[in-house]
TORKOL-4160 file (C-alpha; in steps of 0.2 Angstrom, whole numbers, padded with zeros to 4 digits, m for minus):
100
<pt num="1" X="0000" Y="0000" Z="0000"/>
<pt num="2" X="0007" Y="0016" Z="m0007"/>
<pt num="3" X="0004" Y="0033" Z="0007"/>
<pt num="4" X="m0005" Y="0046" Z="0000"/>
<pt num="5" X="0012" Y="0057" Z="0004"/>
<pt num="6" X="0021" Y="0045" Z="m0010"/>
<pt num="7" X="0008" Y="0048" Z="m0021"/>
<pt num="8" X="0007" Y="0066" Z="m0021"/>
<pt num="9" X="0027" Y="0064" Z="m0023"/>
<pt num="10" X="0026" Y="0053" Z="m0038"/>
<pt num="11" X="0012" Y="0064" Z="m0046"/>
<pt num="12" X="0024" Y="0080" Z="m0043"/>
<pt num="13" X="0040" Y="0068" Z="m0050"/>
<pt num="14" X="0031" Y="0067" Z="m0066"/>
<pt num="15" X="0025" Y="0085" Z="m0068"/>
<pt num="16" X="0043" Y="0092" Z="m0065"/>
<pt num="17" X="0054" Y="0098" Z="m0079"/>
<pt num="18" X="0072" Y="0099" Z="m0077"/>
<pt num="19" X="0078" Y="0118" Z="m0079"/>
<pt num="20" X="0088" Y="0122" Z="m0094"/>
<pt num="21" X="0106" Y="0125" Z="m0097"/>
<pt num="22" X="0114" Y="0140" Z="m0094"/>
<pt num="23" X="0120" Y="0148" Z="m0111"/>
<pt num="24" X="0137" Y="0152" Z="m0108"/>
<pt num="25" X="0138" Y="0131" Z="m0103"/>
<pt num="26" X="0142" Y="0126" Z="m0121"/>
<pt num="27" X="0157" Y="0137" Z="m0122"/>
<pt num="28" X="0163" Y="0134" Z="m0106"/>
<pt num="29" X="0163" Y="0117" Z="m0110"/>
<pt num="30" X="0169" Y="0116" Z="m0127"/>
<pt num="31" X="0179" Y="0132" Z="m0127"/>
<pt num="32" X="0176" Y="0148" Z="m0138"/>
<pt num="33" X="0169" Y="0143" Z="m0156"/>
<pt num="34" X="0179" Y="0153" Z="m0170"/>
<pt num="35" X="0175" Y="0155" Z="m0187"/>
<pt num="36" X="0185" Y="0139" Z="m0198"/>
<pt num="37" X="0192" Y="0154" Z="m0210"/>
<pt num="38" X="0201" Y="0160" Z="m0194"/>
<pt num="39" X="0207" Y="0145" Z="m0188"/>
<pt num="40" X="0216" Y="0141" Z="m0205"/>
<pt num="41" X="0226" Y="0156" Z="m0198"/>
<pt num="42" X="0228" Y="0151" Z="m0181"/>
<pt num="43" X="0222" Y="0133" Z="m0178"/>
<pt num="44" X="0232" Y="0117" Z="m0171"/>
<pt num="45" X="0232" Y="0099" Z="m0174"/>
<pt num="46" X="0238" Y="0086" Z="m0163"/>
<pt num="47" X="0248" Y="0075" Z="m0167"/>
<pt num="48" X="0256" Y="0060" Z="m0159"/>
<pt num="49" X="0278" Y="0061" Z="m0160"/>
<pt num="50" X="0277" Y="0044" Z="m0165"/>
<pt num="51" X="0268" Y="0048" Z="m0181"/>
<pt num="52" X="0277" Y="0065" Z="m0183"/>
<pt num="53" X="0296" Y="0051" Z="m0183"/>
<pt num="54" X="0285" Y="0038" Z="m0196"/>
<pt num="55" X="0279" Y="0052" Z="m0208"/>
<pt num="56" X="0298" Y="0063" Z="m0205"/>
<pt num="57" X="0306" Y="0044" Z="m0211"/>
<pt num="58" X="0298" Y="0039" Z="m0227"/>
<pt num="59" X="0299" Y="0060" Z="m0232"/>
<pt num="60" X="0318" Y="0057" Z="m0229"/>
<pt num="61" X="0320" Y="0038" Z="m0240"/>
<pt num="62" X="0307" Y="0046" Z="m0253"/>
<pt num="63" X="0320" Y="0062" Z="m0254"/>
<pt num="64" X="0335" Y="0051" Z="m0254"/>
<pt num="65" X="0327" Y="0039" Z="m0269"/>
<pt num="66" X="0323" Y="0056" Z="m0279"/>
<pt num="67" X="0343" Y="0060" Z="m0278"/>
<pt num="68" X="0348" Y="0062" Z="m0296"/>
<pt num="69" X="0361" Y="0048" Z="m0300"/>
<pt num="70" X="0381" Y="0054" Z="m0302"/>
<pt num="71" X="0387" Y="0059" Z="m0315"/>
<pt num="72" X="0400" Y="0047" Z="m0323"/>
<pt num="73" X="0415" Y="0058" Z="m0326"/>
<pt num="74" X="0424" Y="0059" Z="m0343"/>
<pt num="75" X="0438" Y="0051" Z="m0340"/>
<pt num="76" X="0451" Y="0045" Z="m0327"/>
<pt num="77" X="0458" Y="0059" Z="m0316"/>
<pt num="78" X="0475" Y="0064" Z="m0318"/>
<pt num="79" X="0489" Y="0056" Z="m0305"/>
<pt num="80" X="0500" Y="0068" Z="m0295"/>
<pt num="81" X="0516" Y="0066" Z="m0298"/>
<pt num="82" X="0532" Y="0073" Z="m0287"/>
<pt num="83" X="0544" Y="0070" Z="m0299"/>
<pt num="84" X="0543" Y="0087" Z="m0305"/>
<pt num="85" X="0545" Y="0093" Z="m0287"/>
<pt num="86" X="0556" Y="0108" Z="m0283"/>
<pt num="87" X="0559" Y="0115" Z="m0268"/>
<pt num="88" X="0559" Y="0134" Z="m0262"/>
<pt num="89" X="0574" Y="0142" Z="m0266"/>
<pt num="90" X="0576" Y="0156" Z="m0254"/>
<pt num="91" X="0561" Y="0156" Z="m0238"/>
<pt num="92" X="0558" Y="0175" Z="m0231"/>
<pt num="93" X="0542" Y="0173" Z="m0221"/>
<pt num="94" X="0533" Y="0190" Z="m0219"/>
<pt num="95" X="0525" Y="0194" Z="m0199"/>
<pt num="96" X="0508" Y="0202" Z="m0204"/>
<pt num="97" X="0500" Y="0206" Z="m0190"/>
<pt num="98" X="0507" Y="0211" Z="m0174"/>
<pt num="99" X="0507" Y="0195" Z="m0160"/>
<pt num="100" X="0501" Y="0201" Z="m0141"/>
């Protein structure tokens, strides 16, 4: 058996309306809404460092693949030979600044 005091409580239960959120709730819960044209300006993305080091590696092996080839020379280089080799004759070294 139900009191008449529960009933009277169950009766007000379904008659009541919750009251509305507050306006400024929406902002303050999902920050300031700015227009996407500004944000293009001063927006962020997040990104994890591990996918920053994946995508910063296959840049670098794509850019390394795209080096152009060396070119094959024209011919062999020239050997240095000291046969020809003189040396100085008379050495008069020169001070050029003055030592402190």
């Amino acid at each position: 058996m139900e009191s008449s005091d529960d009933r009277d409580l169950t009766h007000l239960l379904r008659e009541w309306k919750a009251p509305g959120a507050p306006a400024s709730l929406s902002a303050r819960v999902f920050g300031e809404r700015i227009p996407w044209w500004r944000w293009l300006f001063a927006g962020t993305i997040r990104v994890p460092v591990p996918v920053v080091v994946v995508v910063a590696l296959l840049f670098s092996a794509w850019a390394y693949t795209r080096l152009p080839a060396a070119a094959p020379s024209a011919g062999p280089e020239p050997t240095v030979s000291l046969a020809d080799f003189e040396p100085v004759r008379q050495l008069e070294p020169r001070v050029v600044g003055e030592f402190k």
